[in-house]
C-alpha positions in Angstrom: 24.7 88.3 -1.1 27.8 86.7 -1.1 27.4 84.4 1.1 24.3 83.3 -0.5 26.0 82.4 -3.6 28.9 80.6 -1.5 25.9 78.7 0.0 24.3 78.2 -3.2 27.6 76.5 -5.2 28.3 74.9 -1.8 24.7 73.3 -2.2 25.2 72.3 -6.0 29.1 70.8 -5.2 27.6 68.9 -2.2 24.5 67.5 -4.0 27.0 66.7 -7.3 29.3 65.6 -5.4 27.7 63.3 -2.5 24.1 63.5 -2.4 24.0 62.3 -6.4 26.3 59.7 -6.3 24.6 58.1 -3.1 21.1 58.2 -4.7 22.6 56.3 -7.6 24.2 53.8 -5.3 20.5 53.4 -3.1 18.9 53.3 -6.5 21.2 50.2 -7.7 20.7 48.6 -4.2 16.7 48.6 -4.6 17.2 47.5 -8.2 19.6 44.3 -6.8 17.3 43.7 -3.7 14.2 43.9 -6.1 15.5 41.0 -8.2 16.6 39.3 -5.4 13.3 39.1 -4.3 12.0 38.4 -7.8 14.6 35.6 -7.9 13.2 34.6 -5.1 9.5 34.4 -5.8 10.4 32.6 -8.8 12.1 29.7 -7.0 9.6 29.4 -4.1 7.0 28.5 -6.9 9.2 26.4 -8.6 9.4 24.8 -5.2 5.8 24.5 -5.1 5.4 23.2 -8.3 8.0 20.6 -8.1 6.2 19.4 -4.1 2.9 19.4 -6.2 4.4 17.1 -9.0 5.9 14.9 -6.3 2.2 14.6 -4.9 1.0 14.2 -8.4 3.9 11.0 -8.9 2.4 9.6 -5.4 -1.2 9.0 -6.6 -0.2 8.3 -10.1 2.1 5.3 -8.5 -1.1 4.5 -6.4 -3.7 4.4 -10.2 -0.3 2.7 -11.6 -0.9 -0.3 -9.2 -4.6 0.0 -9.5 -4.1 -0.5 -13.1 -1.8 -3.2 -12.9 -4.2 -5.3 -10.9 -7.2 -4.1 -13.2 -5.0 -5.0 -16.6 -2.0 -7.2 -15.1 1.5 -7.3 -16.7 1.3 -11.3 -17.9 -1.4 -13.1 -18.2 -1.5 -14.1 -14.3 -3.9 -17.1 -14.8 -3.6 -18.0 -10.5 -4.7 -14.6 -9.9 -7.8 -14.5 -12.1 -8.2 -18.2 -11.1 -8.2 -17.1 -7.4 -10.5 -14.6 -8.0 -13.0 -16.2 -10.2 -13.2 -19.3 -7.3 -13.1 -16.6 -4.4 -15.9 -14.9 -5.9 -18.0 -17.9 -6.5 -17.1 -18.8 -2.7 -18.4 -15.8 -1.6 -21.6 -16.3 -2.8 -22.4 -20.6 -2.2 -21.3 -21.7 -6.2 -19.8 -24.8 -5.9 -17.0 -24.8 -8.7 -17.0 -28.0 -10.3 -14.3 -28.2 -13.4 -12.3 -25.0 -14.1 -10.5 -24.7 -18.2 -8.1 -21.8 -19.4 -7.3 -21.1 -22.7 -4.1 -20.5 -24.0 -3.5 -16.5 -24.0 -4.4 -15.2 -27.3 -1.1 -13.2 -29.1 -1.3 -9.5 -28.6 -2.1 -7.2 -30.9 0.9 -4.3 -32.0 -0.2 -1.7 -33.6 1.5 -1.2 -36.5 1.8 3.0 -36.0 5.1 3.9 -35.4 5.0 7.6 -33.8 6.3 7.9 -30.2 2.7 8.0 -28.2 2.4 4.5 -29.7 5.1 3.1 -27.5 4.0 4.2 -24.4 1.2 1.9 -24.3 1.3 -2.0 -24.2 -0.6 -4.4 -26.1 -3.4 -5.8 -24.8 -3.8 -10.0 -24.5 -6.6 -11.8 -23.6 -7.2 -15.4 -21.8 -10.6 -17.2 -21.7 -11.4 -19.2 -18.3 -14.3 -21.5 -18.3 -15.7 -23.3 -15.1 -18.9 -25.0 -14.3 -20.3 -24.5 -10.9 -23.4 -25.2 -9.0 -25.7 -23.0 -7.2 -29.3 -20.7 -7.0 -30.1 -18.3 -9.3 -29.6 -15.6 -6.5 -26.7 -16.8 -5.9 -25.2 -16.2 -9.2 -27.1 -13.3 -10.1 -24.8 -11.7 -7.4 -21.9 -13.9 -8.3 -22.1 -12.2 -11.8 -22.8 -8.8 -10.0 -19.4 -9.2 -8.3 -17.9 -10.0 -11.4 -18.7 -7.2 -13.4 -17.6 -4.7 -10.5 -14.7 -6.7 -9.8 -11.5 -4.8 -9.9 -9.6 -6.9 -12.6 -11.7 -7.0 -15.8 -13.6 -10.0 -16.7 -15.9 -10.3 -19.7 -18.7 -12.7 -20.0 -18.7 -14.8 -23.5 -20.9 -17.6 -22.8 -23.1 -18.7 -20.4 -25.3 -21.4 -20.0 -27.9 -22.0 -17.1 -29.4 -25.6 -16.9 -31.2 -27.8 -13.9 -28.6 -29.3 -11.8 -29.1 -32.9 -13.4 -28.2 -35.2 -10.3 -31.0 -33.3 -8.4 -33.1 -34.1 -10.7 -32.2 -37.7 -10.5 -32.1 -37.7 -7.1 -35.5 -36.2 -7.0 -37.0 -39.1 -9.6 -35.3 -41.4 -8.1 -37.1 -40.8 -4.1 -40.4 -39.9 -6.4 -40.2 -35.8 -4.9 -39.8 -32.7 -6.7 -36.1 -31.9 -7.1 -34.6 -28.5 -5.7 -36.1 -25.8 -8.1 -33.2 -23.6 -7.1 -30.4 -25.3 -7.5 -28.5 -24.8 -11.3 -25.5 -25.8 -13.0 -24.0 -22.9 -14.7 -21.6 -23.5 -17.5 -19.6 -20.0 -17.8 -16.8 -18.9 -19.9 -15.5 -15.3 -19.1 -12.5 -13.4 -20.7 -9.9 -11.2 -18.5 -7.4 -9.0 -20.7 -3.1 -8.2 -19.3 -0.4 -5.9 -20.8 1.9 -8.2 -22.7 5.4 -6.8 -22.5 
């Protein structure tokens, strides 16, 4: 009997002793590697995040330039020059006297609050140009025109018999072209002003 108390206080000392103290130690380990891997978690989806805002930046550099050919920074008269004669190329209108306007003043809001500044004023230019052409031929021209990618906005328009047809067509005693037209146009494009 007494060796089974000897055993049993051995028992009690040892666990106290060793067995206790070690448990403590594994339990502070688990707790450390548990927020390691916590810590861990945490920055992978940081990491994650910050690789799916860098893809984010990429296409919103790619809409950036598609909006600054849409809506231009400056007026940029050659480009909607260029375009306007390109498209009319495209589609057999002869261009026959081109006009700009001067660009009209942007308008500033008068809002001061902080989502105000991020976007510029608008400004606007009028181009007018008389061309020659069919009717089919400018039905798509003005087809193009109001898919194009920079904005364009028809004001005026004015559709009337080419006249030296016409003439030409008294003059030999025939019929002149029914298809051919002169097309007096007058379209409005819009820019950021900065």
């Amino acid at each position: 009997m007494l060796i089974a108390l000897v055993l049993i206080v051995a028992s009690f000392l040892l666990y106290f002793d060793f067995i206790a103290p070690a448990y403590v130690t594994v339990q502070a380990l688990k707790g450390k590697v548990a927020s390691g891997q916590q810590s861990l978690d945490v920055e992978s989806k940081v990491i994650t995040q910050a690789q799916n805002l860098i893809a984010q930046y990429k296409n919103e550099t790619q809409t950036q330039q598609l909006l600054d050919i849409a809506l231009p920074t400056g007026p940029d008269v050659v480009g909607a020059l260029a375009q306007i004669y390109g498209l009319a190329t495209a589609n057999s209108i002869t261009v026959q006297s081109v006009g700009v306007s001067t660009p009209s003043a942007p308008k500033v809001s008068t809002k001061a609050n902080a989502s105000s500044t991020l976007v510029e004023p608008l400004g606007s230019l009028t181009l007018q140009f008389t061309g020659g052409g069919s009717y089919e031929n400018f039905k798509t021209f003005l087809g193009q025109l109001e898919t194009n990618l920079r904005i364009f906005d028809l004001q005026s328009l004015t559709i009337s018999p080419n006249s030296s047809a016409v003439s030409a067509g008294a003059k030999a005693g025939t019929g002149a072209n029914p298809d051919f037209f002169t097309y007096n146009v007058a379209v409005a494009t819009h820019y950021q002003a900065n």
